[in-house]
C-alpha positions, 0 to 999 in steps of 0.5 A: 603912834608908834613907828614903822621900824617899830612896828615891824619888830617883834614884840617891838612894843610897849609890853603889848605882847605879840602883835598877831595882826603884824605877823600875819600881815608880814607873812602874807608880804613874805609869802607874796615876795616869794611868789614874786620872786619864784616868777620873776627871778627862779623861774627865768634863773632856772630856764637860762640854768636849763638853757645852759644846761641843755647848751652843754650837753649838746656841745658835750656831745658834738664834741663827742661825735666830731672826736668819734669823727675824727677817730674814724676819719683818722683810722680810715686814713691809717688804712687807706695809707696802709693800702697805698704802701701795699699797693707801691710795694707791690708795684715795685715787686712787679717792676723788679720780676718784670726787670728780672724777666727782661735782663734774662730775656735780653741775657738770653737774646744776646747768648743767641746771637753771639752762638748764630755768629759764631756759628756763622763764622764757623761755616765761613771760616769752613767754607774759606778753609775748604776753598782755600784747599781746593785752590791750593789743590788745584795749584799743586796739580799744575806745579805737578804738570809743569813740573812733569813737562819740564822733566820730559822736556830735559832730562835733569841731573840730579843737581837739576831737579833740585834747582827746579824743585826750589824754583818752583817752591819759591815761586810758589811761595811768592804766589801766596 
């Protein structure tokens, strides 16, 4: 009897030559293991690669769409910031015409009120000034008649007058 290991080799024989039964019957086995194989190993190797696959391809693409995202998010955000600088320059430009337009307003208000003063004091000083001359009329009016009576009463020498005219400028002197 020849061995197994024997008989699995080739022309493993004693000079029988090739044993047609033996390769067809190791064919068959080879054909079986490779079906075998294809159904239980290929098949289930070449789902979890197509699983794989499909799993990188989809995360490939989320990655994709979240970079887009953050691209978007990101430039809105540029314009939005770009928007609110805009906005507090102009804001500020406002604040500075506004400031302007106040600071000449009050400028304006303040020439006003120093022109009505002065003005005021203008007519005060007028009105005092006019006041001042009328009393000052009216007290050389009554020198002028006390004096006139005074020379009626006497007849002064001319060293008389002269002493009356100093007595009655220092008195009028003494008065103011």
């Amino acid at each position: 009897m020849q061995s197994l290991a024997g008989m699995l080799v080739l022309g493993a024989g004693g000079g029988e030559g090739l044993l047609v039964g033996d390769m067809l019957f190791q064919l068959v086995m080879f054909i079986v293991l490779l079906v075998l194989l294809r159904i239980f190993a290929w098949t289930p190797l070449m789902n979890v690669m197509k699983e794989r696959e499909d799993h990188i391809a989809n995360e490939i693409d989320t990655a994709e769409k979240n970079r887009q995202d953050a691209e978007r998010m990101s430039q809105e955000a540029q314009e939005e910031l770009k928007k609110t600088r805009q906005e507090a320059h102009q804001i500020i430009e406002e604040a500075r015409k506004t400031a302007k337009e106040q600071e000449q307003e009050i400028l304006n208000s303040a020439r006003a009120e120093g022109d009505r003063i002065k003005e005021s004091a203008r007519e005060e000083i007028e009105a005092e000034k006019d006041k001042a001359i009328q009393a000052l009329q009216d007290h050389v009016a009554t020198l002028s008649v006390q004096i006139a009576s005074k020379v009626i009463e006497k007849e002064l020498s001319e060293q008389d007058q002269e002493q009356l005219i100093n007595e009655y400028i220092k008195e009028l002197g003494e008065e103011r």
